[in-house]
N, C-alpha and C positions, 0 to 999 in steps of 0.2 A: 108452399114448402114441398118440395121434392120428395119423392120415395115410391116403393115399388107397388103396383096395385093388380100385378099379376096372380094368376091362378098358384098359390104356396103349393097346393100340392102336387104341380108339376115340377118345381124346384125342390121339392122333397124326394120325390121319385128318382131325379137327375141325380143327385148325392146320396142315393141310396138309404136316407137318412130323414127321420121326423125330427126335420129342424125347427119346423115352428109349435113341436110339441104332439099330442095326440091328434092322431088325423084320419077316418072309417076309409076317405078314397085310399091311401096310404098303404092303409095296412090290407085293403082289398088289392091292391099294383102295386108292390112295394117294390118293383124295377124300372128301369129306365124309360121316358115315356117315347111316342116314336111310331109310326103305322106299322110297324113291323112289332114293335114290344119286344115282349122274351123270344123272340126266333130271330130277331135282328144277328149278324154276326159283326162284332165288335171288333176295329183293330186295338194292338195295344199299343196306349198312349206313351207319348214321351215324357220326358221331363219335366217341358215345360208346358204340357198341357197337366199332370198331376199337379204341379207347381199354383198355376190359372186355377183350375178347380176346388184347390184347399182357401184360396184367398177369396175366391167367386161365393164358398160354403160362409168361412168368417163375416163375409157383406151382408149377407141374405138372413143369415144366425141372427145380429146385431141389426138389422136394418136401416143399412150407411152406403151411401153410395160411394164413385169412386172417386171422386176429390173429398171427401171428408174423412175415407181410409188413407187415403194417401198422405194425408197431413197427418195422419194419427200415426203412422209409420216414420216420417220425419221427425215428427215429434217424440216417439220411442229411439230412434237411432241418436235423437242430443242429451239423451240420460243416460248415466251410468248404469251397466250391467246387462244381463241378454237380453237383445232388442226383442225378440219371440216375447218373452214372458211378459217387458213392461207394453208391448203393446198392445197383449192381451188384460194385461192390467188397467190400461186405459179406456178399454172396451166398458170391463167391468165397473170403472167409474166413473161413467156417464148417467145423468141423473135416470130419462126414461130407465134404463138398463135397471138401475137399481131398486126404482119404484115398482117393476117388475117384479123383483129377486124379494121384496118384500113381501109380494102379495096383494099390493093395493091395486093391482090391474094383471088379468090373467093372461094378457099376450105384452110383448113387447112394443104392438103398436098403437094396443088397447092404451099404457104408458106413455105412451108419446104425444096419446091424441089428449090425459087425462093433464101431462104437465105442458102442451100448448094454449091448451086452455086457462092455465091461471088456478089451478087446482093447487096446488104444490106449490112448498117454501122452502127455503134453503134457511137455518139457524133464523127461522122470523120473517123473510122478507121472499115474497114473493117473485119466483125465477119460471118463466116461460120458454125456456129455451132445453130443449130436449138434450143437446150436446152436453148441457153444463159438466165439467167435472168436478164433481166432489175429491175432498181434503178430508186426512183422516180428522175425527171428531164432527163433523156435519148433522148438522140435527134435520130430518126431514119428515116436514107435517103440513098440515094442509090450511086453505082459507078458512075462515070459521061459517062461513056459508058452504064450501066445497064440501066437508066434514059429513056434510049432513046428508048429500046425495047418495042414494041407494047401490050403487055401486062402491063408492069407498065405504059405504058405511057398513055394507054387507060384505066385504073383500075379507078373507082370513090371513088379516096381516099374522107377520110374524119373522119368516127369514131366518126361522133358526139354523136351519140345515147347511149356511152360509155364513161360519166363525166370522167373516169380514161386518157382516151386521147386526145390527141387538134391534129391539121392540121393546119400546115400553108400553105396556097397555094403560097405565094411569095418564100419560099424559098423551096418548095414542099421539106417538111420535118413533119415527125410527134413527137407528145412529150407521154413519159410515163409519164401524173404526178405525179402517186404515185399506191400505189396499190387498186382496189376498196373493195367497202365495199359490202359483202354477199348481200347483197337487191338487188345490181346494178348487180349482175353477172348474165344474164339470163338461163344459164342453168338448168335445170331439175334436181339437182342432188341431190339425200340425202345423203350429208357428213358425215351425224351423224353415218349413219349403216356401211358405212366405214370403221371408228374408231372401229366399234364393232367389226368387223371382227379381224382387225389388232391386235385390244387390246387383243384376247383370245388365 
């Protein structure tokens, strides 16, 4: 299975941004990396290099490469309404993503590696596939041997901070309600210059 197994916090550095979350190199060089570093002189970019670098940030955010973005982009441009927001919405309902957003795994790839594994069910039935997207109402829990491993068991599920998901702790199970709305999604991302890229 495909995916990035680079140094993040050089990719963190480059966006200026702790995209994979809290990071000590980070916040020690929170600039561009480079032999040169902070003394480097920068030209200013164009268009379509700001354009490249917002959608370079969303790949790296989400941990998708670029044919699996680009089908998520096609996929957003055959649904009603602004392609920006439902593609970001499609982001956010991918299962790794959401079993994230839960709290049953503290990274994104932490997630991805916990539903390749067979850890994770979709409403009962067992889904391996990190893309999955979830439908509003989706019940997401775990094998009843998976349940038990010390990392899900000790994970502070919950997701409340994320009106799109609930947690029940009696049946220590989570819900997709439905998909959120662009205001709720906290990521940094401008969808807009995305599309401009795509569009030309």
């Amino acid at each position: 299975m495909a995916r990035y197994t680079g140094s993040k916090s050089k990719i963190a550095r480059k966006f200026g941004e702790a995209i994979y979350g809290f990071d000590k190199a980070f916040e020690k060089k929170n600039y561009p990396p480079g032999q040169h570093g902070q003394n480097r002189r920068r030209k200013v970019k164009s268009d379509y290099a700001v354009q490249l670098m917002e959608k370079q940030k969303a790949k790296y955010t989400y941990g998708i490469l670029e044919k699996q973005f680009r089908n998520l982009y096609k996929e957003a441009t055959r649904k009603k309404g602004i392609t920006g927001e439902i593609l970001l919405q499609l982001l956010e309902a991918r299962l790794d993503n959401t079993v994230y957003r839960l709290g049953i795994a503290p990274t994104r790839p932490a997630a991805r590696q916990i539903v390749s594994h067979k850890h994770v069910t979709v409403n009962g039935k067992s889904v391996n596939i990190p893309s999955y997207t979830l439908k509003a109402g989706d019940v997401i829990g775990f094998r009843a041997k998976s349940a038990k491993m010390e990392i899900i068991a000790k994970a502070p599920k919950g997701g409340s901070e994320f009106p799109w998901l609930e947690w029940d702790e009696k049946s220590d199970t989570g819900k997709f309600l439905d998909v959120p709305e662009r205001d709720k999604i906290p990521e940094k991302i401008r969808e807009q210059l995305i599309v401009e890229l795509y569009s030309k």
